[in-house]
C-alpha positions as CSV (number, residue, x, y, z in Angstrom):
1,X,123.5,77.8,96.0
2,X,127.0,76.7,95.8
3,X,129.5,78.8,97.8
4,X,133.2,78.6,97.1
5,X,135.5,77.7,100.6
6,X,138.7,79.8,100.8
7,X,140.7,76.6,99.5
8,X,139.4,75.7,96.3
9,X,137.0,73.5,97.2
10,X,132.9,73.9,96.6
11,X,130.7,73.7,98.9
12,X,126.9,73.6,98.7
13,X,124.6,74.6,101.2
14,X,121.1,73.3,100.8
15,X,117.6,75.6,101.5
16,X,114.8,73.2,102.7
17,X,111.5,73.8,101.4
18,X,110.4,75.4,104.3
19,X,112.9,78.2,104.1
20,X,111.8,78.9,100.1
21,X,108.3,78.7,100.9
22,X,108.1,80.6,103.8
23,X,107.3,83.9,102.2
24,X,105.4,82.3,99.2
25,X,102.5,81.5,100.7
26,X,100.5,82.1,103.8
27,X,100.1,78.5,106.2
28,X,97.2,77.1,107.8
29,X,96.9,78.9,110.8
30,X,96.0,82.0,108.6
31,X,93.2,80.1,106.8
32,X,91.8,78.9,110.0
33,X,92.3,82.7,111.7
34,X,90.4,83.8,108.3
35,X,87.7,81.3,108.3
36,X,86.9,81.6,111.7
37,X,87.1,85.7,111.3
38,X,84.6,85.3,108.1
39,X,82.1,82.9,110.1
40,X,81.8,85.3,113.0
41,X,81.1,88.1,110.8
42,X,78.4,86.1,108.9
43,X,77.1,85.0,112.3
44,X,76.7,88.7,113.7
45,X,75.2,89.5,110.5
46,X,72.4,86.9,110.7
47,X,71.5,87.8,114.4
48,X,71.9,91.5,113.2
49,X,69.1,90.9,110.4
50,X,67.2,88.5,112.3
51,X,66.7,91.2,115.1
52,X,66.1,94.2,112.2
53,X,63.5,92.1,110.3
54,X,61.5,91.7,113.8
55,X,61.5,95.0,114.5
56,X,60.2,96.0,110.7
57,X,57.8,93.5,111.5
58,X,56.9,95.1,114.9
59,X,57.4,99.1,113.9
60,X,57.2,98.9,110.2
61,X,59.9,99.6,108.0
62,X,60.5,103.5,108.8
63,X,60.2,102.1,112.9
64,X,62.9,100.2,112.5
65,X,65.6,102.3,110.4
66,X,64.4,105.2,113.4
67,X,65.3,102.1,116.0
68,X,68.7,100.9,113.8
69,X,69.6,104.8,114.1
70,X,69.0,105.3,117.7
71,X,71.1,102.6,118.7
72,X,74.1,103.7,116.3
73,X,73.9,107.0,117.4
74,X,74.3,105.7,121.1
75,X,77.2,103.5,119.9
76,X,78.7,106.8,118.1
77,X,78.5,109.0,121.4
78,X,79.9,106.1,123.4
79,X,82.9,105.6,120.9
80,X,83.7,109.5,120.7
81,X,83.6,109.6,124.9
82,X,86.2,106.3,125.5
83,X,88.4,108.0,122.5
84,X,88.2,111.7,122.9
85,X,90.7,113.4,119.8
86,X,92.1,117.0,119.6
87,X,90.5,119.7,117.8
88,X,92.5,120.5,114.6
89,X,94.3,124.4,114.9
């Protein structure tokens, strides 16, 4: 980018890579944020299967989705008590 000075004279002012980059593309502390957010998920989701497929094995299949409903049904009336809402009128 050249800029002209009040004189006459050109001057250039140089953008480092850095500053044209910046907004291009995301840096390495996303990726590691991301990978570490993906590999917790897939973590949770293991233990979260591991525990279902015992309790199919235990219950049966109809057991367990009565079990996997129980518990989210808890976690539902637990949710809606910590963040109460208004009723809409």
């Amino acid at each position: 980018m050249i800029l002209a000075s009040m004189d006459g004279e050109d001057t250039t002012t140089r953008l480092t890579p850095r500053d044209e980059d910046d907004e291009d593309e995301f840096g390495t502390r996303f990726w590691l944020k991301m990978a570490g957010i993906v590999a917790g998920i897939g973590i949770l989701a293991l233990i979260g299967l591991l525990i279902f497929w015992r309790a199919v094995y235990a219950w049966g299949f109809f057991g367990a989705l009565l079990a996997l409903a129980v518990v989210l049904l808890i976690w539902a009336w637990v949710h809606d008590r910590r963040h109460p809402h208004s009723t809409l009128g």
